[in-house]
C-alpha positions as CSV (number, residue, x, y, z in Angstrom):
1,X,7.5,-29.1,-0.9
2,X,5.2,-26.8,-3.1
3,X,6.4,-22.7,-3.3
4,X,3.9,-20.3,-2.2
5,X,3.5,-18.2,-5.3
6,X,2.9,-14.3,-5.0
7,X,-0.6,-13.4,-4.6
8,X,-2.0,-10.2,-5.8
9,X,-1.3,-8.1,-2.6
10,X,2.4,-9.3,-2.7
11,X,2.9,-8.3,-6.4
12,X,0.8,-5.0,-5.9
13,X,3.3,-4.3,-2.9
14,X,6.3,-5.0,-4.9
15,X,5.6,-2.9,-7.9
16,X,4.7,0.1,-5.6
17,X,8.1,0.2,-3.6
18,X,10.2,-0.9,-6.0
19,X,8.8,0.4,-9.4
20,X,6.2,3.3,-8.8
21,X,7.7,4.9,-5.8
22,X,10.9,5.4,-6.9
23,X,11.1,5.4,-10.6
24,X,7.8,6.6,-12.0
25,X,6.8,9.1,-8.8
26,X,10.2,9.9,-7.9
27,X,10.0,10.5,-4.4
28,X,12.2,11.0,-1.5
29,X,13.7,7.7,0.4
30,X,12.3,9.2,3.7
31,X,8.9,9.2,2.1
32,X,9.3,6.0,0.8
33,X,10.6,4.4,4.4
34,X,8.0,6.7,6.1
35,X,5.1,4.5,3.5
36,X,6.9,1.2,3.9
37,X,6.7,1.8,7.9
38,X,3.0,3.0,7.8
39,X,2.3,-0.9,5.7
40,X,4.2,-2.6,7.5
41,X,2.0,-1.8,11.1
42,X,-0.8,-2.7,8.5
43,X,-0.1,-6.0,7.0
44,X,1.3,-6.5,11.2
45,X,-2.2,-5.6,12.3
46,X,-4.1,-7.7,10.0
47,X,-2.2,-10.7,10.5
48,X,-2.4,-10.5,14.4
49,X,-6.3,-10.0,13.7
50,X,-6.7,-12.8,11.7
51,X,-4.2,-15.2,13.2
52,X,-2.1,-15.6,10.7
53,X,1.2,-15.0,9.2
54,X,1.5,-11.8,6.9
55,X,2.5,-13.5,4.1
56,X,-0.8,-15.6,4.1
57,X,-2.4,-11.9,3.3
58,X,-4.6,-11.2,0.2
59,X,-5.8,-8.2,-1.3
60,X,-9.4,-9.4,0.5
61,X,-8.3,-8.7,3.7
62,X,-7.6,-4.9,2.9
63,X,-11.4,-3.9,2.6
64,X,-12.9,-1.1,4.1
65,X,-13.8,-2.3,7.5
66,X,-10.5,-3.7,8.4
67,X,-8.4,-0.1,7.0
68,X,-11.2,2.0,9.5
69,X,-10.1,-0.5,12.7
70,X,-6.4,0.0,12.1
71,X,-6.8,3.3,12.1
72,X,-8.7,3.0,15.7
73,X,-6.3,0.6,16.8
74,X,-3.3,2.8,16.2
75,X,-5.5,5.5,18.0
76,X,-7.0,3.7,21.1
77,X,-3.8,1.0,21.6
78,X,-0.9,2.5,20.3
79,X,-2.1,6.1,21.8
80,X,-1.1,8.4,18.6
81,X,-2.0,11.2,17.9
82,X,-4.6,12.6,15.3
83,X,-1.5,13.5,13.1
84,X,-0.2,10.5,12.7
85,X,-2.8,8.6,12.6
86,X,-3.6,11.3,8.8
87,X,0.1,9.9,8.3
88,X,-0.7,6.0,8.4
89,X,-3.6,6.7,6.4
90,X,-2.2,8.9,3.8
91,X,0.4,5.6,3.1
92,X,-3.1,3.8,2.7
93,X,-4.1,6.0,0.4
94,X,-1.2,6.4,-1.7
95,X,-1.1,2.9,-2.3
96,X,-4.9,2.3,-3.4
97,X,-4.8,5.4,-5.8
98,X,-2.1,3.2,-7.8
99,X,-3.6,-0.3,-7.1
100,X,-6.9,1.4,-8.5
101,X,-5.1,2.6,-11.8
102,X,-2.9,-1.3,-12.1
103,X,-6.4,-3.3,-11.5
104,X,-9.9,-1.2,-12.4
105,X,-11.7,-4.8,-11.8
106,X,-11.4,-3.4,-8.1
107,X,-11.6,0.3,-8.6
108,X,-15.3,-0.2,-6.3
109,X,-13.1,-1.1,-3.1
110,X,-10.0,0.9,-3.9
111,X,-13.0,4.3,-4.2
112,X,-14.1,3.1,-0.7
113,X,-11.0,3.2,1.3
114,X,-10.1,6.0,-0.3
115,X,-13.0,7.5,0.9
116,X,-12.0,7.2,4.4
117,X,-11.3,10.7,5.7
118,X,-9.1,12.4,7.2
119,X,-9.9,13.5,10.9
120,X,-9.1,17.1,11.7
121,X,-6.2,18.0,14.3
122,X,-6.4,20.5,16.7
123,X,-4.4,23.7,16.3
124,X,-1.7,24.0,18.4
125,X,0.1,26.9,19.6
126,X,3.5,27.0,18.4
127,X,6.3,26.2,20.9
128,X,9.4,28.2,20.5
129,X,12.8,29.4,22.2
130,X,12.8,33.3,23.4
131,X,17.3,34.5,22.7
132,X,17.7,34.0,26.5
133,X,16.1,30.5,26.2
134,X,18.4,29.4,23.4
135,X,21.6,31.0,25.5
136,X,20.6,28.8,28.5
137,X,20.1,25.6,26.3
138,X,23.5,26.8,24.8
139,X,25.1,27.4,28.0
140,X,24.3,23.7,29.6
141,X,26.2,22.0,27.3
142,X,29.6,20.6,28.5
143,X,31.7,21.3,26.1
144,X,34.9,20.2,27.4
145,X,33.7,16.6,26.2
146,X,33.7,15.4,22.3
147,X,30.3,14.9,22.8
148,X,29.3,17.8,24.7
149,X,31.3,19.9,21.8
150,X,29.1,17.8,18.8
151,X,25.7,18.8,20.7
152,X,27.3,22.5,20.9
153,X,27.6,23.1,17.5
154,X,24.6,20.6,16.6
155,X,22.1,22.8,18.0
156,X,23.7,26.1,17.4
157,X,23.7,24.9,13.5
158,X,20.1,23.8,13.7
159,X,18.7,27.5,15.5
160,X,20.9,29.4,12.8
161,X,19.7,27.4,10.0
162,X,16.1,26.7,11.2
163,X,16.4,23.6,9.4
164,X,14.3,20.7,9.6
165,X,15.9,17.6,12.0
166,X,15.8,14.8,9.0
167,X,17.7,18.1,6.7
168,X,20.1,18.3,9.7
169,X,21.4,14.8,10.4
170,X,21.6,14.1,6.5
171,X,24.2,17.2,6.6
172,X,27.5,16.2,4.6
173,X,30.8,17.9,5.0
174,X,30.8,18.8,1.4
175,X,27.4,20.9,2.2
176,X,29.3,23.3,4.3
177,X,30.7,26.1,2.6
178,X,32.9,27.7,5.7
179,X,34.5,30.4,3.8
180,X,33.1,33.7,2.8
181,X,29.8,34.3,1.9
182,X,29.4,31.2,4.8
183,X,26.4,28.8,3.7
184,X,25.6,25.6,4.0
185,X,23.3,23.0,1.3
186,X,20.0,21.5,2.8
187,X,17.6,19.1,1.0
188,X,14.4,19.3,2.2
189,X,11.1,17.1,1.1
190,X,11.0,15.8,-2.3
191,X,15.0,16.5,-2.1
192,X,14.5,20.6,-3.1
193,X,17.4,22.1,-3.0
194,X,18.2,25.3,-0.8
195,X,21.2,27.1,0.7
196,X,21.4,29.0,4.4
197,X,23.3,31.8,5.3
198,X,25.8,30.8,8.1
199,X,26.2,33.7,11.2
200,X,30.4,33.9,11.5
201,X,30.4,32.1,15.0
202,X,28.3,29.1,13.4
203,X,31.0,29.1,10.4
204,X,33.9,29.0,13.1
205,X,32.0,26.4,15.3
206,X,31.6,23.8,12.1
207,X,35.4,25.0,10.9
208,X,36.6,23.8,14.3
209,X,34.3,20.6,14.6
210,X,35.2,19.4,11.2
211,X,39.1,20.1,12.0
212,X,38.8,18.3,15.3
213,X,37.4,15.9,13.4
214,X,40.2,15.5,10.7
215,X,37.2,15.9,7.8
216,X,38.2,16.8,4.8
217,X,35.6,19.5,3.7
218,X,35.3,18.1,0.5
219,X,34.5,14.6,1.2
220,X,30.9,13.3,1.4
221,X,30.7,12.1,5.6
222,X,27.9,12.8,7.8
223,X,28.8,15.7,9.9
224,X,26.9,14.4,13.0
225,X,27.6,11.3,13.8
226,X,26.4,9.4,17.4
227,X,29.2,8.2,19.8
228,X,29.3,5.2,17.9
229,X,30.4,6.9,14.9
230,X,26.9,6.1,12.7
231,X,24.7,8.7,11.5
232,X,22.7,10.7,13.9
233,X,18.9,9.8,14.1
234,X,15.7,12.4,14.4
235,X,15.6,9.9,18.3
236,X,19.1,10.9,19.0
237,X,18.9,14.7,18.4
238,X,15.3,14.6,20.1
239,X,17.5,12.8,23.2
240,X,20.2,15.6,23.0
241,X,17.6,18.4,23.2
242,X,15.6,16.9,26.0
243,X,19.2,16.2,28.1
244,X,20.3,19.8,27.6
245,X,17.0,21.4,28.6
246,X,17.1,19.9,32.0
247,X,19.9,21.7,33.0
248,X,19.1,24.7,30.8
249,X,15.7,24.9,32.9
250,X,17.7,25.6,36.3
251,X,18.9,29.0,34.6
252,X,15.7,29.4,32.4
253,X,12.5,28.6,34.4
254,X,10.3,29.4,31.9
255,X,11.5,26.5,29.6
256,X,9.5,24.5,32.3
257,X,6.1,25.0,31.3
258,X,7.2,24.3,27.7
259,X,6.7,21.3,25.5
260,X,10.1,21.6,23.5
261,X,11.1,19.0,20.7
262,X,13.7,19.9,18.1
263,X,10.9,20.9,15.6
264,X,10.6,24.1,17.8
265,X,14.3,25.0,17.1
266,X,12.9,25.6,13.7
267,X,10.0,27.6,14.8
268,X,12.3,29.6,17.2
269,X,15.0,30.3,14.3
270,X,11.7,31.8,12.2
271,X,10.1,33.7,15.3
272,X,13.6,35.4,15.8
273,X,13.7,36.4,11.8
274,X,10.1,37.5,11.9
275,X,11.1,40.2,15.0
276,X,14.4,41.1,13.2
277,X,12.5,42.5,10.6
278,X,12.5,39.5,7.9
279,X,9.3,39.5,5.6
280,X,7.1,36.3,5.5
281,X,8.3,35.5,2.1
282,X,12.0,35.8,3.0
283,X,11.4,33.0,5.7
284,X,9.6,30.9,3.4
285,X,12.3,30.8,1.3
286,X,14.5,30.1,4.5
287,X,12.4,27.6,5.7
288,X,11.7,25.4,2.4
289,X,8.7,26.1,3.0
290,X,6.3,24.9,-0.5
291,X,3.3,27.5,0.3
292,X,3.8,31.1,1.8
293,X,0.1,29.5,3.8
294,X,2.8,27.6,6.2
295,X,4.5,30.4,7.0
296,X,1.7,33.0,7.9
297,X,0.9,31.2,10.8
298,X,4.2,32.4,12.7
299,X,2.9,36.1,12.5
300,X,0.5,35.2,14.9
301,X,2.6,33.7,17.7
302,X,5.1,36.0,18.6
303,X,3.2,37.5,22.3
304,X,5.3,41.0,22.4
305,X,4.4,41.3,18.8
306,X,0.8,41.6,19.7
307,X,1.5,43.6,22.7
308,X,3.1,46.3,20.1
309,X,0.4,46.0,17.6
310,X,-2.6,46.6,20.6
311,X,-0.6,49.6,21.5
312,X,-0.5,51.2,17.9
313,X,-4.2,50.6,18.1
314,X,-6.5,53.9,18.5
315,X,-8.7,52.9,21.3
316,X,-12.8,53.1,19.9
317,X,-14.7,56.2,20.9
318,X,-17.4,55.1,23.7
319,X,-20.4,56.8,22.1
320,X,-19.9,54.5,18.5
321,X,-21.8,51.8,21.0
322,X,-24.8,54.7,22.0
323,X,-26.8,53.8,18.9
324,X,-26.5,49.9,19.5
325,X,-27.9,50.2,23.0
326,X,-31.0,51.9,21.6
327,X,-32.1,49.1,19.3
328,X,-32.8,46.5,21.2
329,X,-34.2,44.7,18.1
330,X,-30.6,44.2,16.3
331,X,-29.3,42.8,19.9
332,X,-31.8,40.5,20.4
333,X,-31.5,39.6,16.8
334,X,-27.9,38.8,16.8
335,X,-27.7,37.3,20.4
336,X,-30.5,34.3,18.9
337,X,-27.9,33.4,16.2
């Protein structure tokens, strides 16, 4: 029975997870898995499409035409949205820009799918928790259970540190520092290094945890861990959240007509800074945030912050608009653009 030898695909895929990725790029694990998952729907697509196994795949069957209907097949059948949809394709991308520098013979197709675009995504409005909000998720929790206790001081950690879920769950013991000045280590993307003040109470909470725990705070264990003592997943703190917030809503209507995911713990943790007083750059740095850009946008969300600023706000004198009225030209001008 003959071997199947690797075709060009297989070796392209090889060196670019195990070799480029890692060693000559040096990027995160979490970007590597988020890749590896984007290619693996791919190759999964293709194969179904073609009726055939995925390791009967060539290079041939990545053209152009076949990357544009994955990307409308994870659109109109697996019902993502426009984000992740850019996500799948930047994967797409990232591979072609090195397959196009390891084989110029087929820079012309490599150009062409990267030529695909990007669509747009609508702006959102950003989804946050008001201090009243936070106290009612806070107050649902049971903590006279082990688990209700870990979800306590879970969520209590993530709005003081406003860090990101993925930062959260990779957490180690040895990251907390619960004695004065109280801080705890995050890594964030491309594993950037950054350290959080800790509020007393959140210090107290994690000194108590970790002692209930029997952690030794210099030892490198997950400090979240599910009921089945394995690491926490971004799924399992989004299931926390979402089992919390019923109850919370019964104290906090409001929390009703909100779409909530523990992303907006982050946002809330930067909306409360930005009313305390913080300045933008402050909360970049807080945030891990790459470009002060990211965190403009959460000047402009905050509704009683707008409120305050209309009220500071002379009010125009009436006659400015006399002149205006007169020329009927200008109006009729600028009401046919």
């Amino acid at each position: 029975m003959s071997v199947q030898r690797p075709n060009l695909l297989a070796t392209s895929l090889r060196n670019f997870f195990g070799d480029y990725l890692p060693r000559l790029r040096g990027v995160s694990p979490h970007t590597i898995q988020s890749y590896r998952d984007s290619l693996v729907l791919l190759l999964r697509f293709l194969a179904t499409q073609g009726h055939r196994g995925v390791a009967d795949l060539d290079l041939s069957d990545l053209n152009p035409t076949a990357m544009v209907a994955f990307l409308a097949h994870l659109e109109q059948e697996r019902k993502v949205c426009i984000a992740t949809r850019n996500v799948r394709l930047a994967a797409i991308h990232a591979f072609f820009r090195f397959f196009a520098a390891q084989h110029p013979d087929q820079l012309e197709m490599a150009q062409r799918i990267l030529g695909i675009p990007f669509k747009r995504t609508p702006k959102r409005g950003v989804e946050y928790l008001e201090e009243e909000e936070i106290e009612a998720v806070l107050s649902a929790i049971d903590r006279s259970t082990r688990d209700g206790r870990r979800d306590y001081v879970l969520l209590a950690t993530m709005f003081n540190s406003g860090g990101r879920v993925q930062e959260i769950i990779d957490l180690r013991v040895c990251d907390l520092q619960l004695t004065a000045p109280f801080q705890l280590r995050l890594f964030g993307k491309g594993r950037k290094e950054r350290f959080c003040p800790l509020w007393p109470q959140t210090a107290r909470l994690l000194r108590d945890f970790a002692k209930e725990r029997q952690l030794d705070l210099r030892s490198d264990t997950r400090v979240f861990l599910n009921h089945r003592q394995q690491p926490l997943t971004r799924f399992g703190v989004r299931y926390i959240l979402a089992k919390h917030l019923v109850r919370a809503r019964r104290r906090a209507p409001n929390l009703a007509r909100k779409k909530l995911h523990p992303h907006s713990i982050r946002h809330s943790n930067a909306v409360a800074l930005l009313k305390s007083g913080v300045d933008l750059s402050t909360i970049s740095q807080w945030l891990g945030h790459a470009s002060l850009n990211t965190t403009n946008h959460y000047a402009t969300v905050d509704l009683e912050m707008k409120r305050q600023a209309i009220a500071r706000v002379h009010q125009v004198p009436r006659k400015g608009a006399i002149a205006w009225r007169k020329n009927r030209t200008i109006l009729a001008w600028l009401e046919a653009l």
